[in-house]
C-alpha positions in Angstrom: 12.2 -15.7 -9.2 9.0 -14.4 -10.3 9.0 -13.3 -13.8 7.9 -9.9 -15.0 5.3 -11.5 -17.1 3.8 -13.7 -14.4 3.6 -10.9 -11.4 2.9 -8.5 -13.6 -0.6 -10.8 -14.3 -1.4 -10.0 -10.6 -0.2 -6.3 -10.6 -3.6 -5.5 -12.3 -7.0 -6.9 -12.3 -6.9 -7.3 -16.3 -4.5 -6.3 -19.0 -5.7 -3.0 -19.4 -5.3 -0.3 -17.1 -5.7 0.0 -13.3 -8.9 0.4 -11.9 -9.8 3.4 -9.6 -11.1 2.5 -6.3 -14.4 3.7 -4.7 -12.1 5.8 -2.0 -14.3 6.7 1.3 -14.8 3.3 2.7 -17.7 4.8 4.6 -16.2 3.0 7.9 -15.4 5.4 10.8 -16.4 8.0 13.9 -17.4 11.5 13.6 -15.1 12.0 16.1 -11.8 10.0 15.2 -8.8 10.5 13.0 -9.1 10.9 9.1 -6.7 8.4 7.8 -5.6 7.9 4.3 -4.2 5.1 2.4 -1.8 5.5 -0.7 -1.6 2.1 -1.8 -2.2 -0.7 -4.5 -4.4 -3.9 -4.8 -3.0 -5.1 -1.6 -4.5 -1.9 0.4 -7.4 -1.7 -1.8 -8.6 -5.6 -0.6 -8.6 -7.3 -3.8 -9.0 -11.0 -2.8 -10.9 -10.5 -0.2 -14.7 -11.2 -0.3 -15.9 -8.1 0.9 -14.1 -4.7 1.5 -14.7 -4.5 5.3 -12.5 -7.5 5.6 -9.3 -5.2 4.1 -6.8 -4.8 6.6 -7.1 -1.1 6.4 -10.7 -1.2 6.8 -10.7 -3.8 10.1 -7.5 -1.2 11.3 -9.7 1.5 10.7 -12.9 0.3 12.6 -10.9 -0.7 15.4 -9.3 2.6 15.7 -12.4 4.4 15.2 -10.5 5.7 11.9 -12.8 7.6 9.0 -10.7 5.7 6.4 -10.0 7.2 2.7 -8.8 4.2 0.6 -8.2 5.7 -2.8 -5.9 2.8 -3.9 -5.8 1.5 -6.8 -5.0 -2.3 -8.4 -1.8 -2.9 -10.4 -0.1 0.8 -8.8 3.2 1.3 -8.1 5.1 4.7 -7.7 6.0 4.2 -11.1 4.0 1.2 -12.1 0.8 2.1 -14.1 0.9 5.4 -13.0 0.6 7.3 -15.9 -2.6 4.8 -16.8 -4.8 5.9 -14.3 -8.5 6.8 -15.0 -9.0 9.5 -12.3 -6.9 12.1 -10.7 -3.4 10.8 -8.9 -3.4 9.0 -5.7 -1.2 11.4 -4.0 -3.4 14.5 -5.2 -6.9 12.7 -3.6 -4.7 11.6 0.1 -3.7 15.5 0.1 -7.1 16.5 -0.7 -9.0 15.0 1.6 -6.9 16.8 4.3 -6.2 13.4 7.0 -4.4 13.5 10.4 -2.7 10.4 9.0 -1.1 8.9 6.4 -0.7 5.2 5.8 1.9 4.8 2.5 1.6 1.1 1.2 2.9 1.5 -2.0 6.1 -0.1 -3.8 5.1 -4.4 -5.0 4.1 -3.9 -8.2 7.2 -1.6 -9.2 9.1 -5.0 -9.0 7.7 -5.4 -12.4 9.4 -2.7 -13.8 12.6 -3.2 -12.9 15.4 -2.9 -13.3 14.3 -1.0 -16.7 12.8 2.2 -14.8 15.1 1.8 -11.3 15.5 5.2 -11.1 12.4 6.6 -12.1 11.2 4.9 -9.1 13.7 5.6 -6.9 12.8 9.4 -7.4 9.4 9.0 -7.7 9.3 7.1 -4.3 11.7 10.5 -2.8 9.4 12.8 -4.6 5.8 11.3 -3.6 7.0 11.3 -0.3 8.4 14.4 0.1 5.2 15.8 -1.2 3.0 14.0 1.3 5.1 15.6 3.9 5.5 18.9 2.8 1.5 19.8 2.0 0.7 17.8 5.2 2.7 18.8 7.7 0.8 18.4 10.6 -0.4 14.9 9.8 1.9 12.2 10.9 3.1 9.7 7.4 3.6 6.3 8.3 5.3 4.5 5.4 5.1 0.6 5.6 7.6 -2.1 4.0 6.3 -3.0 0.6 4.3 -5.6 0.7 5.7 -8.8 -1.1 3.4 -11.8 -2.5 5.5 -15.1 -2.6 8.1 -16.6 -0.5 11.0 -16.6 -3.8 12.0 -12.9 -4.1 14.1 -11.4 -6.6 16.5 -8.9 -6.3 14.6 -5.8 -7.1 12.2 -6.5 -3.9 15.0 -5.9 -1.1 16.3 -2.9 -3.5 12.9 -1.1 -3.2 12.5 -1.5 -0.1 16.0 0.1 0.9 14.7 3.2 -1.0 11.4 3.4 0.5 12.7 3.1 4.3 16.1 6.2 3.3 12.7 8.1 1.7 10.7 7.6 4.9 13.5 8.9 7.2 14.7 11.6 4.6 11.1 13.2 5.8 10.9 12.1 9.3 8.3 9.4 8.3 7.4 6.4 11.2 8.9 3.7 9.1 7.3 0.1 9.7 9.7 -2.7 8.7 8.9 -6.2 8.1 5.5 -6.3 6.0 6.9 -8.2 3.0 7.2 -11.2 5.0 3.8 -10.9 6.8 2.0 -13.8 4.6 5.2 -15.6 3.9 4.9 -19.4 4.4 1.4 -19.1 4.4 -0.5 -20.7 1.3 -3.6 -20.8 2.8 -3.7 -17.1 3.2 -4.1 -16.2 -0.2 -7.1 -15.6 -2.7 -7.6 -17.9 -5.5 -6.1 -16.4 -7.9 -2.9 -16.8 -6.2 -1.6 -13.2 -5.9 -3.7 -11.8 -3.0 -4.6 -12.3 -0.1 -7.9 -14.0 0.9 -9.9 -12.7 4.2 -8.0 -14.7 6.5 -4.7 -13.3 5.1 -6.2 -10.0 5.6 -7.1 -10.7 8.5 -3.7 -11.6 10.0 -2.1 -8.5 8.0 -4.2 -6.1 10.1 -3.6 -7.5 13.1 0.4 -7.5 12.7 -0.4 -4.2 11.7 -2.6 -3.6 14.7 0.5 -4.9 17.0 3.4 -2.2 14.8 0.8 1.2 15.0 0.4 0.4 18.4 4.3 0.4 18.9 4.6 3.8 17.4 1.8 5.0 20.2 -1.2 5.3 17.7 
């Protein structure tokens, strides 16, 4: 089991607080869809060498999506979140008004449980709500929580029972599976052990490539 000491290295980029991301990735079409991402480290690309080789940006350019990638390193729905330096994530993916919503959010609130389990149960029923209920005509797709190495404790298959009964509470496309996506794969991850490197992202946007295409996007 990973300890909370350990992961909660890799929840952040340093031991002080999260660090905002630059948001607009500047990748898109005039024309296409405006997508947003509410997600951590692992939407925001850390580990990878450049940010067009994020999964959400190579999904985006695909797609012809104009991305908004607010996320932030170290975030959970509970995790950090009362440490950020700029206005809250789900505030900027309502602001900037998108067709779609892409909800990656739920690893690093592993590391603070099971001290604050229902905190983040409600906070993961309340951010979601709120996504759906100021954006209802955007469709919310709300992925698995990501997961980082192949031992997984308890609180990871716990958190992600909540975050799927949250997604279908508001009608949310719910895509399963994603925190087994780099399992078994050493090779796909950064240096420093706890992200993905490009080829990881790289195989993460195309399995999620294969599951938006499912759901007819």
């Amino acid at each position: 089991m990973v300890t909370g000491c350990a992961a909660n290295d890799g929840a952040a980029t340093d031991g002080g607080a999260p660090e905002q991301s630059p948001g607009q990735s500047g990748h898109g079409s005039a024309d296409g869809p405006t997508v947003a991402f509410y997600g951590d480290s692992y939407t925001l690309g850390t580990g990878a060498s450049d940010p067009a080789r994020r999964w959400s940006t190579i999904v985006s350019a695909q797609r012809g999506w104009n991305e908004v990638n607010p996320s932030v390193n170290g975030l959970g729905f509970v995790n950090n979140r009362d440490a950020l330096p700029g206005p809250d994530l789900v505030d900027q993916v309502i602001s900037a008004e998108p067709d779609i919503v892409m909800v990656t959010m739920g690893l690093n609130d592993n590391f603070s449980m099971p001290d604050r389990a229902d905190d983040i149960r409600s906070a993961i029923t309340d951010d979601l709500t709120r996504l759906a209920s100021s954006l209802p005509d955007a469709r919310v797709i709300v992925v698995e929580p990501f997961w980082y190495t192949d031992e997984r404790p308890a609180s990871v298959e716990r958190i992600i029972g909540w975050v799927r009964d949250a997604a279908a509470k508001v009608g949310a496309d719910y895509i399963p599976g994603a925190s087994h996506w780099i399992e078994g794969h050493p090779e796909w991850m950064a240096y420093d052990g706890l992200h993905p490197n490009d080829e990881g992202y790289a195989a993460m946007a195309e399995r999620m490539d294969a599951e938006l295409t499912k759901r007819g996007l």
